[in-house]
N, C-alpha and C positions, 0 to 999 in steps of 0.2 A: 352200694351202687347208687349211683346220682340221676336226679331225672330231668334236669336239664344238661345240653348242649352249648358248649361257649365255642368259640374260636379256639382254634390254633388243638382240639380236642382229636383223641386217634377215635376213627371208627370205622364199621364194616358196614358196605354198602350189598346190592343186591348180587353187584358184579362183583367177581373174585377180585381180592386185593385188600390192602389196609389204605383208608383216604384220610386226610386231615381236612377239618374243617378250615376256609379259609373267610369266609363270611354270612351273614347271616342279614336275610331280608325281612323285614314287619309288613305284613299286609295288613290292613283294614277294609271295612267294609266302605264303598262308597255308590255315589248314583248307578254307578254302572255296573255292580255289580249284580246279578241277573237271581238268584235265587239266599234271601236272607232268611235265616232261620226266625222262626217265632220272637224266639228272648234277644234277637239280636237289633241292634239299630246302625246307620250310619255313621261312622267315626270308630266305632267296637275292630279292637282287635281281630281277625283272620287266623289263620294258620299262617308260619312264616314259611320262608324256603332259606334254605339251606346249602352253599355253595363249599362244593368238596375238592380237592385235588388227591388224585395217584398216587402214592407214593411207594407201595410194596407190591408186588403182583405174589399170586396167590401160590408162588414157589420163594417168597418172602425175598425177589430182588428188587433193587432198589431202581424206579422208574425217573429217567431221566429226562425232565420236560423242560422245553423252555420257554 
């Protein structure tokens, strides 16, 4: 089992269904961000977010989006 997330990757989200990843955002820390950990400084990597689409509902049919 792998522990990164790439694009175009099957996964299960919190809602019923199977989603594919369709991209993927890098945060970093900057001025405005309100609460920076100790070890961490301006420019330092974040947590990314993670954009998903539908594609199976959770009786495995196939969601037709446009």
């Amino acid at each position: 089992m792998k522990n990164t997330i790439e694009i175009r990757d099957w996964v299960k989200s919190y809602s019923k269904g199977i989603y594919r990843d369709e991209k993927i955002l890098d945060r970093y820390y900057d001025e405005s961000s309100s609460l920076i950990p100790e070890n961490k400084r301006i420019g330092d990597q974040e947590n990314s977010i993670i954009l998903s689409k539908r594609f199976l509902n959770s009786k495995f049919k196939k969601i037709f989006q446009l």
